[in-house]
Each structure stands twice: as C-alpha cells, then as structure tokens.
C-alpha positions as CSV (number, residue, x, y, z in Angstrom):
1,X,10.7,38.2,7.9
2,X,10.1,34.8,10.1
3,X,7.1,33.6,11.6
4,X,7.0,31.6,15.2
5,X,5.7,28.2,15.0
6,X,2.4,27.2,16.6
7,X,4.0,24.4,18.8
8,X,6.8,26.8,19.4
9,X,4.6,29.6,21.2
10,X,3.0,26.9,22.7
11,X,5.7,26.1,24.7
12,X,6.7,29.7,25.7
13,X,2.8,30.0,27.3
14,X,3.1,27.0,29.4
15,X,6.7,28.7,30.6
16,X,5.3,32.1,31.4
17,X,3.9,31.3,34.8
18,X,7.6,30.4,35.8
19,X,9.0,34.4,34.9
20,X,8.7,35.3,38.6
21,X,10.9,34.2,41.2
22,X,12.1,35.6,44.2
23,X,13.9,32.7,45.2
24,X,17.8,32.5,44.8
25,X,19.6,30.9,42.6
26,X,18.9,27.1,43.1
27,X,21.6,25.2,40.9
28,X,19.7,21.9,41.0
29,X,16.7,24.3,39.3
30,X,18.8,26.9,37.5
31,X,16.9,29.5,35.1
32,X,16.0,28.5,31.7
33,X,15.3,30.6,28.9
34,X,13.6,29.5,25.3
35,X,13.4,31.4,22.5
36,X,10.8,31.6,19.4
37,X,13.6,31.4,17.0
38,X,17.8,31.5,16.9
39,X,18.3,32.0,13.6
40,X,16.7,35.4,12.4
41,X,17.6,36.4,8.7
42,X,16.4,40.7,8.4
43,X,15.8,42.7,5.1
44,X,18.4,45.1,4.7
45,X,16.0,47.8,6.0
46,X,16.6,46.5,9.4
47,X,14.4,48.1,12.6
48,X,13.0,46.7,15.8
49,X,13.2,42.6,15.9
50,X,11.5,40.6,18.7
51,X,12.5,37.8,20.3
52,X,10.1,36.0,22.1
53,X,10.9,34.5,25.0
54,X,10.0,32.0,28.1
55,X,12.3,32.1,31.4
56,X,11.7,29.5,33.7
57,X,13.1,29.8,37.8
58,X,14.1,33.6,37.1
59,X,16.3,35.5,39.7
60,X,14.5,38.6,41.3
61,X,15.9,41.6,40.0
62,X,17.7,39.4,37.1
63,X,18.0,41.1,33.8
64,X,19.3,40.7,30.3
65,X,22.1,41.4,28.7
66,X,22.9,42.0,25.1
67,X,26.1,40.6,24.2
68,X,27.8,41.4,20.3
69,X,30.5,42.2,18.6
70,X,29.2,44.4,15.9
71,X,27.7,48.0,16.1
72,X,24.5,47.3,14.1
73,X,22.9,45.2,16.5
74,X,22.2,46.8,19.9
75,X,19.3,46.3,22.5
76,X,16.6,48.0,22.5
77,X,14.0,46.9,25.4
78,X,13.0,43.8,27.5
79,X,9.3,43.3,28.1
80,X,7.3,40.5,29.6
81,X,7.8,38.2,26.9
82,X,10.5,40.1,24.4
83,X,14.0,40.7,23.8
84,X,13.6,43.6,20.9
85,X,16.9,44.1,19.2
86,X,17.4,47.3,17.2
87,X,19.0,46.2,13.9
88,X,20.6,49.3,12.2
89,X,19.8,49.9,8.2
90,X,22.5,48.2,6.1
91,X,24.8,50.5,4.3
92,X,26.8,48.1,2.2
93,X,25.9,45.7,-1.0
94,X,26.2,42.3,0.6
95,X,24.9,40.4,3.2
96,X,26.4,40.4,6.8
97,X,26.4,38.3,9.5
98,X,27.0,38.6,13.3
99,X,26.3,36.4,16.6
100,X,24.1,37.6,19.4
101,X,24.6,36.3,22.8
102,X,22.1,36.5,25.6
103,X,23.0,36.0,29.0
104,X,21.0,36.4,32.7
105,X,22.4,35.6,35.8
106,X,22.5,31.8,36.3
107,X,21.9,31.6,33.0
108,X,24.4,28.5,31.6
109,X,25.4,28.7,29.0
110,X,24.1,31.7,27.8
111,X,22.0,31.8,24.5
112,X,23.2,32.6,21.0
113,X,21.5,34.0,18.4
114,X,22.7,34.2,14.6
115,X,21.9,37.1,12.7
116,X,21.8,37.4,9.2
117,X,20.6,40.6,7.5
118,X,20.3,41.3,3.4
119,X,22.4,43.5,1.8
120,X,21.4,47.6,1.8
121,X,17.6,48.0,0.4
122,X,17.9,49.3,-3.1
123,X,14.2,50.5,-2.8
124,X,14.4,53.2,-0.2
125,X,11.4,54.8,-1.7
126,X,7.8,54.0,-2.7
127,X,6.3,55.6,-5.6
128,X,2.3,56.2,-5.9
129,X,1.8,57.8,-9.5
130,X,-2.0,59.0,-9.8
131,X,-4.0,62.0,-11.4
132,X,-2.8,60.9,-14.6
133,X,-3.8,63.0,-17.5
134,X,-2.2,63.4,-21.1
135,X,-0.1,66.3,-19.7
136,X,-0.3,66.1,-16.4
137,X,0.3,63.3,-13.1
138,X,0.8,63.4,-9.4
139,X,4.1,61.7,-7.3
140,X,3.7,60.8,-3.9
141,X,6.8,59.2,-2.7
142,X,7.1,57.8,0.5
143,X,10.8,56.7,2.0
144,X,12.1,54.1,4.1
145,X,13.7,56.2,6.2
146,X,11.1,59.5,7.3
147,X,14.0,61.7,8.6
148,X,16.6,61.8,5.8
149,X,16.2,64.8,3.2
150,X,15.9,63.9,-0.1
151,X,15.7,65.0,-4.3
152,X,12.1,64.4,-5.2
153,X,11.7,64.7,-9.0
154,X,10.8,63.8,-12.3
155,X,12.6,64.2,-15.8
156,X,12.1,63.4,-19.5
157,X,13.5,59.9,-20.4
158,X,14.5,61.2,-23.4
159,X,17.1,62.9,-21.6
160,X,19.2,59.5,-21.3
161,X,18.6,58.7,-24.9
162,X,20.3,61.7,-26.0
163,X,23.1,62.5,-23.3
164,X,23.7,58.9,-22.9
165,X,24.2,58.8,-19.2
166,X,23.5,55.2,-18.1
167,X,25.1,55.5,-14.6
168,X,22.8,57.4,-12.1
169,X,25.8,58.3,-9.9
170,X,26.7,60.6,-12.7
171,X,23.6,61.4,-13.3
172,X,23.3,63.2,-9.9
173,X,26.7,64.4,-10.0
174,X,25.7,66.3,-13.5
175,X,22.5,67.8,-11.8
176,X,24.1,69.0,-8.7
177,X,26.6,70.8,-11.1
178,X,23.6,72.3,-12.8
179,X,22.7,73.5,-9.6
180,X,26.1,74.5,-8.4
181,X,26.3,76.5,-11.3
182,X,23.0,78.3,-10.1
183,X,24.0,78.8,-6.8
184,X,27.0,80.6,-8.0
185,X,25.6,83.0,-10.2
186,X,23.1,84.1,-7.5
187,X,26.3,84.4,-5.0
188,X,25.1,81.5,-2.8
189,X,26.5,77.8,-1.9
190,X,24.8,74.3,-3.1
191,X,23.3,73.8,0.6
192,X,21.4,77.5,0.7
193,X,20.3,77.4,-2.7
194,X,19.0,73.7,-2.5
195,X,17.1,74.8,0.7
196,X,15.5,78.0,-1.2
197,X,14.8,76.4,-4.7
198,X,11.5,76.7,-6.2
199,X,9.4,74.3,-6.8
200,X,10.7,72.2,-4.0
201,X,12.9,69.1,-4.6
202,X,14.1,68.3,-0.7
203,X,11.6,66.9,1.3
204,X,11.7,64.7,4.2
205,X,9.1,62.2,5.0
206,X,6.0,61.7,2.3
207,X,6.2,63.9,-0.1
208,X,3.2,64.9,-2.6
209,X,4.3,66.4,-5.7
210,X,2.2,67.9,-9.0
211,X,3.5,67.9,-12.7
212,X,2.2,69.8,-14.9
213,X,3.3,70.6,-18.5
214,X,4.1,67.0,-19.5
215,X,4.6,65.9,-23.0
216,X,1.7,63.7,-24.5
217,X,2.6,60.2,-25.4
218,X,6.4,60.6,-23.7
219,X,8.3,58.7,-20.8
220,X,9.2,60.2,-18.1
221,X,10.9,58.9,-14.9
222,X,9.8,59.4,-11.3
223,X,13.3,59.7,-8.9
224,X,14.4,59.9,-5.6
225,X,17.8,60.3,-3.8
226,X,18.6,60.4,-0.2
227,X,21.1,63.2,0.3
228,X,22.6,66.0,2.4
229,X,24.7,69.2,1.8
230,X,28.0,70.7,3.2
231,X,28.3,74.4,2.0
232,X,29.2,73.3,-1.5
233,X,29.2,69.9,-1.5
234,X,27.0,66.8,-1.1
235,X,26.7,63.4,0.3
236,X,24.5,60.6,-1.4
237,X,22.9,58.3,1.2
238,X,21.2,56.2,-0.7
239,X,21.4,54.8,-4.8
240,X,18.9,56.1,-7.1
241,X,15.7,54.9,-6.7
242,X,13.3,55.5,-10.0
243,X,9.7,54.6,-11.4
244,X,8.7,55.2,-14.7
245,X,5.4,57.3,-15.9
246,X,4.1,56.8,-19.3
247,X,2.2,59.7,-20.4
248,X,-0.9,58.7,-22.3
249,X,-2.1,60.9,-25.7
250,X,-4.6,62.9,-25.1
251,X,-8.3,61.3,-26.2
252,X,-8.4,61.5,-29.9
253,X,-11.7,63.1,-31.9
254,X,-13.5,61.6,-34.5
255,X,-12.6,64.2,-36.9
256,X,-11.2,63.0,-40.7
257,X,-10.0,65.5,-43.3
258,X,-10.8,65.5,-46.7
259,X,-7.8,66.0,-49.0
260,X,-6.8,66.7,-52.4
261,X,-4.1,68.7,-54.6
262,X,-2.2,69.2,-58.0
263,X,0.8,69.9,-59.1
264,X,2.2,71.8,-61.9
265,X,6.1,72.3,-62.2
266,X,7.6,73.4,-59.0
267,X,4.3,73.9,-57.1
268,X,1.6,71.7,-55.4
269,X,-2.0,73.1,-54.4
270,X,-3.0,71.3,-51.5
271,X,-6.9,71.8,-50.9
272,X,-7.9,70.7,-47.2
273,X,-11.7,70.6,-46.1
274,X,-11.8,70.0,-42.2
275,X,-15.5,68.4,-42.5
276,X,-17.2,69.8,-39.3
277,X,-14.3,70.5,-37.2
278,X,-14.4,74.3,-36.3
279,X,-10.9,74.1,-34.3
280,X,-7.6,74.9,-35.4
281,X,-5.4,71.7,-36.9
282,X,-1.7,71.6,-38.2
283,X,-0.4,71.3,-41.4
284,X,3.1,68.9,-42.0
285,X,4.4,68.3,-45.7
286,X,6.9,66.1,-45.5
287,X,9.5,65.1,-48.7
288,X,10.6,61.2,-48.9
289,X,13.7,61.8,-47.6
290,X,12.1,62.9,-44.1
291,X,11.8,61.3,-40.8
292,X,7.9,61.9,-41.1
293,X,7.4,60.2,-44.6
294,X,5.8,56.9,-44.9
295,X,6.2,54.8,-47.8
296,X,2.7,54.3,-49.8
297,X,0.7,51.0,-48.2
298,X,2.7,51.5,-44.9
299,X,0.6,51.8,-42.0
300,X,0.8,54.2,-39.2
301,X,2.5,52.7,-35.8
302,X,1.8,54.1,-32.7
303,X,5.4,55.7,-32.1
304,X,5.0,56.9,-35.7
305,X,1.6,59.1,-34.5
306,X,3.8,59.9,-31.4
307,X,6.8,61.3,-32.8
308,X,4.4,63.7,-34.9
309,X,2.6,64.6,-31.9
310,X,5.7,65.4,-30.0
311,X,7.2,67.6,-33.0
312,X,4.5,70.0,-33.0
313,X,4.4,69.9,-29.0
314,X,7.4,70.8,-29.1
315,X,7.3,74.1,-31.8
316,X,4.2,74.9,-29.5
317,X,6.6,74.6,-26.6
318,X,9.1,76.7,-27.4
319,X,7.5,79.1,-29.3
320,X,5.4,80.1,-26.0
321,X,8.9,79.6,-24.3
322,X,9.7,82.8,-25.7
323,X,6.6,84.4,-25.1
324,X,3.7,83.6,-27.5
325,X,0.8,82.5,-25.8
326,X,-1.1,79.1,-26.9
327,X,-3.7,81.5,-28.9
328,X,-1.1,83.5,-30.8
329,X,1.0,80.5,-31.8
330,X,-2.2,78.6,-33.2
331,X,-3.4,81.7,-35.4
332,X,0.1,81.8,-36.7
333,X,1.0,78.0,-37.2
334,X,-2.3,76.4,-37.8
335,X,-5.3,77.0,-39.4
336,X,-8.8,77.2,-39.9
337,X,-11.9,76.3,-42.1
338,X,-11.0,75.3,-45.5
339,X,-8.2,76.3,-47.4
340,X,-6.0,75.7,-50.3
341,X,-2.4,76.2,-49.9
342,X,0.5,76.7,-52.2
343,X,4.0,74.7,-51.7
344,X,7.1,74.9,-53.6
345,X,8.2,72.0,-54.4
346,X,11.0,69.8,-55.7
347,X,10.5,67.9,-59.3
348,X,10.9,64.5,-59.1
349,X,10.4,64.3,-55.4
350,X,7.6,62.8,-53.6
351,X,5.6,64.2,-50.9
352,X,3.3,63.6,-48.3
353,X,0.4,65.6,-46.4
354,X,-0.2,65.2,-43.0
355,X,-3.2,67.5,-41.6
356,X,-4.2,67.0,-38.0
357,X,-6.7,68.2,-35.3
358,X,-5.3,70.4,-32.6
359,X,-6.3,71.8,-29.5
360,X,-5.2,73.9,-26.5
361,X,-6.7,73.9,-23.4
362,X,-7.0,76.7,-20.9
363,X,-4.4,78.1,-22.3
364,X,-1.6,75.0,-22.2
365,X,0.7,74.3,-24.5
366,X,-1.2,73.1,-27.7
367,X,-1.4,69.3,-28.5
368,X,-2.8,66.6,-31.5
369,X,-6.4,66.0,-30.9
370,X,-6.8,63.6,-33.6
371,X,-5.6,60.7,-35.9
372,X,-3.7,62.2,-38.8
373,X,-5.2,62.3,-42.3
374,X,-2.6,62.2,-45.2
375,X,-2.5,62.2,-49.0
376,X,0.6,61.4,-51.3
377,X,2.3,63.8,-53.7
C-alpha cells in the first residue's frame, strides 16, 4: 500500500521525546506535528490505515481530531505514535477521492491528508483448489470480508457453452429462480430454503468444500457470491468472483486391443481380443457421418479422446441416474473377454471401431481407463 521512508521515520524518532508537555500553549513554540506520509492511495478493500506521526511541544490533555467530509473515512484510534483511520470497503467501480484534515489544539494550520482509494475489489474471494483427482477436488474459499454470507459452489463450464449466459448477473438471477422455484414447491421462501439446503452453499468466513462426482477431462468453475435474503428475495453484495478447475483423465493403462472384422452385404463381424485385460471395456461403432469418426491417417487430439470419454461418462451417468448401479450398467453396456460381434450395417458407408478399457471404482460412475484402439470399416 505505501511504505515510510528511512529518513522519514528518522525524523519522527528524534520528535518523539517532544510528545509530552504539560506546559501551555507557548505561541513562540507552538505544537508541531509530522507525518510519515500525506498522500495515501488504498486498495479498494480498504481497513485500518496508520499514520505515523511525531508531535513536538504537545498540550496536556490535547487530542486529535478527525476532520472529513465523506462517510468512508472515520477515525479509528490514536496511539503513541499513530493516527489509524478506518477506511470503509469501496462499493462502487471507480476510484474516489476525499481530503482528511487533522487538527490539535494550537495546531496551525491543521494538517491535510489526501486520500485516494481504488475502485471496489473485484476479488472478494480466494480460491485454494487441492485434492485433485480425475473425478474428484476440494474448494476452500476464503473472503475478503469474514462476516458476509455467501454462495459457495461449483458448476460444469459446459453449462455456459450451451445456455449461452455470458453475464454472471444473470447467471445468479437464473439460479436463484431455480431455487425459488424449489422453495415454492416445498411451501417455503428463498431465505428459509437457502438456510436449510443440502449440501450447503451459504457459508460465512472460510469455507471448505468436497466434490465428488466430477466428469473426467471437463472444466469446471469454482464461484463465489456475497449475498443476503429477504423472505423472497435477494441482495448481491458483491460481483461474481470465479476460478477455473480442470479435471484431469483418469491415469491411462497400457492396455491395446487387437482388432479385426469382415463384411458381407449389410453386416460386419467385428472380432475384438482384449490381450490380457480381464476388465470390462466399451464398444463405439461410429459411421462417417458421426461426430466420433476420424478420417483414415488422422490422428487422435486430446479433445478428440475427451469427447469419447465424456460420451460414455455420461450413458454411465444417467443410466445409474435412474437407478442402475456402476456393476449392472457395465454387464449390460460393455463387455468382456473376447468376442465377435454382429452389426448391421449400411452399404457403401464407412465405419469405424473404437474399443476402449473401462473401469469403475468403488462403485462410481464408470470411466475410460485407456487409449482407444480402432479399426476402419
């Protein structure tokens, strides 16, 4: 923020011993008061500013006063060698300026200070993202300001991308709807439900937060918002502050499959030997006309090997969404050991295989475990 200069503080020790006096007011020797600085120029977080001082010939029972014309800047204590002023948070996008004025009896004239603070602190909240697994991380956010409530949460990136909400202010307008829209069907108001919902998203002061369940490979955005509720209805108090969290793939095995197949008329046999691996692994046929179908010589990119992952992440998702379990949607989606498999198919058309490793663990939703292998039709 500003740092006092050697030569300055200098001068304020050889002052000190002049603090005390319980003379009166001589005016051949009037007091005299020095200041570190006169210029002080605050983040737009504000809080407790000193100003060093040194008063030479100072009145017994003198003290300071505080003199300004704006409500940010007030005073909050006097010791032996500061003037602390209590510079309040700003609350609006530009910077702002006000004069201070110091006065103590004799004191003439009295002292001005300038003040100049930045505009309102866009980063009202510090993110720490650790514990990061393929499906998995932990949040700890930590705010500016340790007594105001506010959202603590995460979400899918890809939920921009396809509502195309760019401006967070109606972002949070659309999730408080969501939960308006909760609180009615349950016959309660915004303020009771957001104080009852689980897991918890209002927190004051550090908050620590697990997520579990993330997709492999995807984007996902840490978020905060200070806010606070009136029956049905909210105030922000603060912008949307955000971090983003890239979820890594899970580690991939060293496991290659070896495959072949024929065709005669409208059907291919596929024949797939998974060499070694005893797990289950997915199956994907897809036409040239698909999303999934790589022109011959084409290599793989990494979003390529991500968007297959996250296709069969999702089926896995949903289908235990409605109340398979990870085992139950393997036996009937994947396979295992070797097999041959018949396909209908269209004449003329090319195809491609894409056979992959996958793996659940502990029960969680099923995920690639392995570099797809893949064979032209």
């Amino acid at each position: 923020m500003r740092k006092i200069s050697f030569l300055i503080y200098a001068l304020l020790v050889a002052l000190m011993p002049f603090v005390v006096s319980c003379e009166p007011i001589d005016p051949d020797n009037p007091p005299q008061l020095v200041l570190d600085t006169y210029e002080l120029n605050v983040d737009g977080g504000g809080g407790d500013i000193p100003l060093f001082y040194a008063l030479r010939n100072g009145v017994k029972g003198g003290e300071f006063e505080v003199v300004t014309a704006v409500d940010w800047i007030s005073l909050k204590e006097v010791t032996q060698n500061t003037i602390v002023l209590c510079i309040e948070p700003s609350d609006i996008d530009e910077e702002r300026f006000a004069s201070v004025t110091i006065k103590y009896p004799g004191l003439d004239p009295a002292v001005r200070v300038s003040v100049l603070q930045d505009k309102q602190l866009l980063n009202k909240y510090s993110f720490d993202i650790t514990n990061i697994t393929y499906n998995s991380c932990t949040v700890t956010y930590s705010p500016v300001d340790m007594s105001m409530p506010y959202m603590a949460n995460v979400i899918d990136a890809e939920y921009f991308r396809q509502s195309g909400v760019s401006d967070m202010n109606v972002f949070v307008e659309t999730e408080m709807a969501t939960y308006r829209d909760l609180a009615g069907r349950n016959k309660m108001t915004l303020e009771e439900l957001m104080g009852r919902v689980t897991p918890q998203l209002i927190y004051k002061g550090v908050a620590v937060r697990d997520f579990a369940g993330m997709k492999p490979g995807s984007t996902y955005i840490a978020y905060s918002y200070g806010i606070t509720f009136h029956g049905n209805e909210y105030t922000l108090l603060t912008p949307v502050h955000q971090k983003r969290i890239d979820i890594p793939m899970p580690k991939m095995y060293d496991v290659t499959f070896e495959l072949s197949s024929q065709s005669s008329g409208g059907m291919a046999m596929f024949s797939i030997d998974p060499k070694g691996w005893t797990g289950y692994y997915s199956v994907q046929i897809a036409p040239e006309d698909s999303v999934y179908y790589l022109q011959p010589g084409v290599s793989m990119t990494e979003s390529f090997i991500k968007g297959i992952a996250s296709s069969f992440y999702d089926k896995a998702r949903k289908s235990m969404a409605s109340g398979s379990t990870a085992e139950q949607f393997l036996q009937g989606s994947c396979y295992k050991g070797a097999r041959q498999l018949n396909v209908s198919i269209e004449s003329g058309k090319r195809y491609m295989l894409i056979v992959f490793a996958v793996e659940s663990e502990n029960g969680s939703v099923p995920v690639m475990r392995s570099m797809p292998s893949m064979l032209y039709l």
